[in-house]
DRENRO-60944 format. One record per residue (C-alpha): x negated, y, z. Coordinates in steps of 0.25 Angstrom, whole numbers, plus 5000, padded with zeros to 4 digits. Layout:
N
XYZ;...
END
This chain:
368
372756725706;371656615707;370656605695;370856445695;372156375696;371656265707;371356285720;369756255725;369356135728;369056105743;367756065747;367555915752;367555955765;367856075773;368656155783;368656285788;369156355802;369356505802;370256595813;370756715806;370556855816;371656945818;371357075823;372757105827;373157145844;374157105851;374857205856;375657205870;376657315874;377257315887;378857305883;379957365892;381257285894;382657335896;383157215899;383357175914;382657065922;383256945924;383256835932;382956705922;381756695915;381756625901;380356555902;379356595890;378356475886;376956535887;375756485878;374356435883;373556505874;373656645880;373056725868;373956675857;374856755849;375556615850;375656635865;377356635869;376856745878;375756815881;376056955886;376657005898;377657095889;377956975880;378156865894;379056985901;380056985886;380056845884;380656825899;382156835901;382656855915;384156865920;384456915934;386056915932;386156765925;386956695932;387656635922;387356495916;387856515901;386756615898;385556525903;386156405893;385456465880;383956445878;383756385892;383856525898;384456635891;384356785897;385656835900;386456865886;387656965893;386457045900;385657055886;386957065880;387357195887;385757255886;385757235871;387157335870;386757425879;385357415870;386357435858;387457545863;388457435866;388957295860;388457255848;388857155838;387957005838;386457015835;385856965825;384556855825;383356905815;382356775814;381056845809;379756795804;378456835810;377656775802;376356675804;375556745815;375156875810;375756995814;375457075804;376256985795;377657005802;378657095793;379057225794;380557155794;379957075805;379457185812;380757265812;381557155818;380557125828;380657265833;382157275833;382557155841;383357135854;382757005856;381656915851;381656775851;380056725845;379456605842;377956545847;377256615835;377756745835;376456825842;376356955851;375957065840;377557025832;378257025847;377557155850;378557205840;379757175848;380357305853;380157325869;381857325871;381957165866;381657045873;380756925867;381156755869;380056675866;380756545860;379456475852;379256335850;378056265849;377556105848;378256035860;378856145865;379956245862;380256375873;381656365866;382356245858;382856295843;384256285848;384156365861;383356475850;384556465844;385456495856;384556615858;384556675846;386156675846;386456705861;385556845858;386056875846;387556845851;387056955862;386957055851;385557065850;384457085838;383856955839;382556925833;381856795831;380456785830;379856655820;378456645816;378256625802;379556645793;380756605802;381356525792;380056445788;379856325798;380256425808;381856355812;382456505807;383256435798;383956365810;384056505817;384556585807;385756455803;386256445819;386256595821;387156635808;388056505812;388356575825;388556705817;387256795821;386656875810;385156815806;384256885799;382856815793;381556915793;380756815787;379156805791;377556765783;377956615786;376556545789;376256475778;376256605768;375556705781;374256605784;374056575768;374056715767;373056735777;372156625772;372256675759;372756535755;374056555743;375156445745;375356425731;374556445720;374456425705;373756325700;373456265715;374856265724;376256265715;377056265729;377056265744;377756185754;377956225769;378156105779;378356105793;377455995802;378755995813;380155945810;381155935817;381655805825;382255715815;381955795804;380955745792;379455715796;378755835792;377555745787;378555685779;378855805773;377255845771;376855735766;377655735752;377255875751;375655835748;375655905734;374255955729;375056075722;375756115733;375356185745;375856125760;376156235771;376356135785;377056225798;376756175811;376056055804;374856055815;375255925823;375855825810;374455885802;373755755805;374955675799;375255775787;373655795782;373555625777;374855625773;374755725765;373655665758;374055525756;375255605750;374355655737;373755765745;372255795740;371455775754;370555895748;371855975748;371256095756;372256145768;372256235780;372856225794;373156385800;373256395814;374156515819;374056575806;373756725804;373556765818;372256785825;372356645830;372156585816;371256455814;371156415800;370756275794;370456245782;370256105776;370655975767;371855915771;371155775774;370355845784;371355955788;371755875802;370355865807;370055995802;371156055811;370855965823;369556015824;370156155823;370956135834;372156205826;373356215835;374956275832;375356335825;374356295812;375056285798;374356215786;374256235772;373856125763;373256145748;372556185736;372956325739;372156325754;370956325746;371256445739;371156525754;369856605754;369556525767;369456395761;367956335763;367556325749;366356225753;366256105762;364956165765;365356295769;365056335784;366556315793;366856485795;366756515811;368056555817;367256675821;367056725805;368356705800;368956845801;367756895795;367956815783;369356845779;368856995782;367756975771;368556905762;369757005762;
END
């Protein structure tokens, strides 16, 4: 519990840039198939930064799973789901065999991975990760959680990202039910929880109306994983009496997600925004012309938890420069409130020498 009932008062000025070091290795095993080759290749989106964990591929195991090909599909009604679909009868029939004979319809689990860190993914999560037929995982979901899949099942990468989607929602959907119709142990991978800002709500609702059992592993969604990390309480007595998540996409036709922000500027409260990188330029002045403090202290989290984390902190009327100058790219999340300068990383003086990248990890290691 905090000695004083409000939270520190931000210098005038300040901002800070850390990267947080992880010392975890991404491990690569060489996974054997048992299922045939084929002649149809369903085409995996690859990512220009080569090192990420963020990357849609970066192994030659993970590139030889993600590929489906069908030698003996000839037939047009099982190329019409998801652009091109691998052959259902043959999976069909490898999946019995698998199982000793027929079986009864699959079953969809939509698990949480949570924000980046591998270490932070459940034991529940981990079980079902291990026991899956099939795997369908999103953009965030990096190698060291894959590398969990058991060597028997087959991955399908179906991430989205700005401005481009390897699968639309709806042909997910069609994915998600054509396998599990096939009797397999479907597992779907979700960054974060499934079910906050991450459409498992809309997976789960079409699935149980076709009459596929669901079941809901639920993951660290980021908001709770990267205050955690920077030691940063959501709500606090005396300094933050609630805590709303926002989302900076919405859908087409749906309300204005500034909107939305802007009439939840309350000193008491603290604002989580998702995906909120590219409307932050809009949200920042809004927010103060809707009673927000410009001295509010904030912070903008690029790829949280992992070993790619950039960290700036600042007030919210300089946030926006402050990230620019950063460079911070997607996915960044950002916290705004009293409760951010209760992190131990908050510069306490706008005199105080900006921390190097380079000593971040050593810091934390000091401070723990």
């Amino acid at each position: 519990m905090a000695s004083s009932s409000t939270a520190p008062s931000p210098p005038p000025s300040s901002s800070i840039i850390i990267r947080r070091h992880h010392h975890h290795r991404i491990l690569h095993f060489p996974i054997p198939s048992p299922y045939p080759r084929f002649s149809i290749t369903l085409s995996c989106a690859s990512s220009s930064s080569s090192s990420s964990p963020f990357t849609e591929f970066n192994s030659k195991e993970r590139h030889e799973r993600d590929s489906w090909i069908n030698n003996n599909n000839n037939e047009e009604d099982n190329n019409d789901i998801a652009l091109r679909l691998p052959d259902l009868k043959n999976l069909l029939k490898l999946l019995q065999q698998k199982n000793g004979g027929p079986r009864s319809l699959g079953r969809v689990c939509l698990v949480g991975t949570g924000p980046g860190d591998p270490d932070l993914l459940t034991v529940k999560a981990a079980r079902a990760i291990e026991t899956a037929d099939l795997v369908l995982y999103d953009r965030l979901v990096s190698d060291e959680v894959l590398s969990l899949v058991g060597g028997s099942a087959r991955m399908l990468y179906v991430g989205k990202t700005a401005g481009y989607h390897s699968r639309t929602q709806d042909e997910i959907h069609r994915l998600l039910l054509a396998f599990a119709e096939a009797g397999a142990n479907v597992v779907r991978l979700k960054g974060g929880d499934p079910l906050v800002f991450g459409r498992g709500g809309e997976e789960m609702d079409f699935l149980q109306q076709q009459g596929i059992q669901v079941k809901v592993i639920p993951g660290i969604t980021s908001a709770s994983g990267i205050a955690a990390e920077l030691g940063i309480p959501l709500t606090h007595r005396g300094v933050a009496n609630s805590v709303r998540f926002l989302t900076g996409h919405s859908r087409s036709g749906g309300t204005d997600p500034l909107y939305v922000a802007e009439h939840a500027a309350d000193p008491d409260s603290t604002l989580v925004l998702y995906m909120g990188l590219s409307t932050l330029p809009a949200l920042a002045p809004k927010l103060v012309n809707h009673g927000l403090p410009p001295d509010t202290p904030a912070v903008a989290v690029e790829r949280g938890t992992t070993r790619q984390q950039r960290t700036v902190f600042s007030e919210i009327k300089d946030l926006v420069n402050e990230v620019k100058s950063a460079e911070l790219v997607s996915p960044t999340l950002i916290i705004v409130g009293k409760v951010v300068a209760l992190s131990p990383l908050w510069p306490q003086s706008s005199k105080r020498t900006p921390i190097l990248q380079s000593e971040a990890f050593s810091m934390q290691t000091n401070r723990s």
